[in-house]
N, C-alpha and C positions, 0 to 999 in steps of 0.2 A: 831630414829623412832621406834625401837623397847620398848627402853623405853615409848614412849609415848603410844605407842599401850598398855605397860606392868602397866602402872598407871590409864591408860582407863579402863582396866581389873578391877583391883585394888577399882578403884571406884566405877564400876559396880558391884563387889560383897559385896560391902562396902554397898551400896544404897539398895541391895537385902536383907542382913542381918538385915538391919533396925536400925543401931545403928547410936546415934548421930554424933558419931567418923566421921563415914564415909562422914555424912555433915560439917562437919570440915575441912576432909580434902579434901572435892572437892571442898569448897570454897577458901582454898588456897594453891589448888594442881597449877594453873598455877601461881600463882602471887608468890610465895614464894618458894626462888630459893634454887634449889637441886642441890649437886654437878654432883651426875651421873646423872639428868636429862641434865642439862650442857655440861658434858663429852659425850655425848652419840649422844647432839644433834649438838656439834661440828663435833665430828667427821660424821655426818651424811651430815654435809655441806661441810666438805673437801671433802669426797668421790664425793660428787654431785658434788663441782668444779672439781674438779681429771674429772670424767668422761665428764663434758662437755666441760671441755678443751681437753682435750685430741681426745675426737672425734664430741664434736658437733661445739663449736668453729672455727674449723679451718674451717667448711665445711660452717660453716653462714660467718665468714669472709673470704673466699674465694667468695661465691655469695656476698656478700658486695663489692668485687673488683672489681669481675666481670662489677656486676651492676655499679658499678663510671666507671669504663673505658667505659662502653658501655654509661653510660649520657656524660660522657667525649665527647666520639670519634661522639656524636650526635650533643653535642655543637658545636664542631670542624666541622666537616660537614655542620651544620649550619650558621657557622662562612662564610667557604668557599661560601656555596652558596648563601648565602645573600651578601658576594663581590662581587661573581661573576655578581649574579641581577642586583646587583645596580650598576658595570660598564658596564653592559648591557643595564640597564635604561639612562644610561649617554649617553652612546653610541648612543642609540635610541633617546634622546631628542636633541643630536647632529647633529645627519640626518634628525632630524622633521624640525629642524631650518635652517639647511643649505636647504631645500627643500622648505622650503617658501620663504626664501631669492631667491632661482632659481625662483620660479611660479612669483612672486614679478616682478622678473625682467624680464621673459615672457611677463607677462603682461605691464609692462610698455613700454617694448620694441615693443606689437604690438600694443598702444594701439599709440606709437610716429610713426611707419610705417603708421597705419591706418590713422591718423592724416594730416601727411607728403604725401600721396598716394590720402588722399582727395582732400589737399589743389596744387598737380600737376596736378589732375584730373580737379580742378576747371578751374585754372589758364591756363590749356592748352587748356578748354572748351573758355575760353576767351580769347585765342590770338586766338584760331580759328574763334569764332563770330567776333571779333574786323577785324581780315583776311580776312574775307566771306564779314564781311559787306565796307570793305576800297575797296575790289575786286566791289563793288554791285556800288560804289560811280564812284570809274573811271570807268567801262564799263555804266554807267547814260551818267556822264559826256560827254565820247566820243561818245557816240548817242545825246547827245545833240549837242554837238557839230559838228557833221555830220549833223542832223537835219537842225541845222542853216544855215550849207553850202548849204546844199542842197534850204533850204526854200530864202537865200541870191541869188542863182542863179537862182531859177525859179523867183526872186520879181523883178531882173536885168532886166534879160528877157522879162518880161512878161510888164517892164515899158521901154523897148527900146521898144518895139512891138508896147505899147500901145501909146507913143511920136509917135514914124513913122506914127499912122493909125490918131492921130489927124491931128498934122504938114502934114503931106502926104507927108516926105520928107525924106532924110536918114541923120540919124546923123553920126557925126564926132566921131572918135574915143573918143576925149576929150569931147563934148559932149554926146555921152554915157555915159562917167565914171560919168561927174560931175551930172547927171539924175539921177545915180545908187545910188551914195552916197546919194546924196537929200533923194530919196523915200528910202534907207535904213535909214539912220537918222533920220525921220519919222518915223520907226516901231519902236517898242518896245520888243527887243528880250530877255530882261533880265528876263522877265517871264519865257522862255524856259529854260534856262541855272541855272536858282535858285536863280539870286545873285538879289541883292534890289539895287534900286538908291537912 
């Protein structure tokens, strides 16, 4: 360095002086090699290595370590929590499915209750109609049937009465009966009772 400072000078007073020379040799003061320019500028580079090794070096390659361990231990980190994520995402899409698989069967399960609860609801609505109404047939039936007993012994009745008041006589037991039967025989009760002939 000093040399180049000392040929800088050199040219500077060469240029000032005004001689050809001087343009000579500034034209091939860099390109035309000198030994002490050489010597001077070698050792000018050891030195420079010498001191950046020695004190800046260690101190950029120590922050160079620093720095990889710290992207390191982020990768690492990131490593971790991105496992950990995504058996957390596993985890979670595992409970999403088990949990609709459950609703799923909620629902099927009330939709077979509901179903099931309609169709006992129904079925028990109709044995009861079916009940009420077989109940509605035989309480008909046994008023019909009274009915006719009764309408049978006032028709007896009322055809012994009316034999006696024609005949002006009394009848026989046997003829009563066979009077009753007659004018019974004659009516037509099977309107009352429902059935057809």
């Amino acid at each position: 360095m000093a040399t180049v400072a000392t040929s800088a000078t050199a040219y500077v007073l060469g240029f000032v002086q005004g001689g050809g020379a001087a343009k000579e040799e500034s034209s091939t003061f860099l390109v035309s090699p000198d030994l002490g320019l050489m010597l001077w500028t070698l050792l000018s580079f050891v030195t420079a290595l010498f001191i950046l090794r020695k004190y800046a070096f260690p101190k950029i390659t120590e922050a160079l370590d620093k720095r990889q361990h710290a992207i390191e231990d982020s990768i690492d980190t990131a490593t971790r929590t991105k496992a950990e994520a995504d058996e957390l995402l596993a985890e979670y899409r595992e409970r999403l499915k088990e949990a609709r698989v459950q609703a799923e069967e909620i629902v099927t399960r009330a939709r077979t209750a509901g179903a099931s609860a309609e169709r006992e609801s129904a079925e028990a609505a109709k044995a009861k109609g079916e009940e009420l109404m077989e109940q509605a047939r035989k309480d008909i039936e046994a008023e019909t049937r009274r009915a006719i007993g009764e309408i049978r012994s006032e028709v007896a009745d009322l055809t012994v009465a009316a034999t006696e008041k024609v005949t002006r006589k009394t009848l026989t037991a046997e003829d009563q009966k066979r009077l009753v039967d007659e004018a019974l025989g004659e009516l037509d009760f099977t309107a009352l009772s429902g059935e057809r002939r």
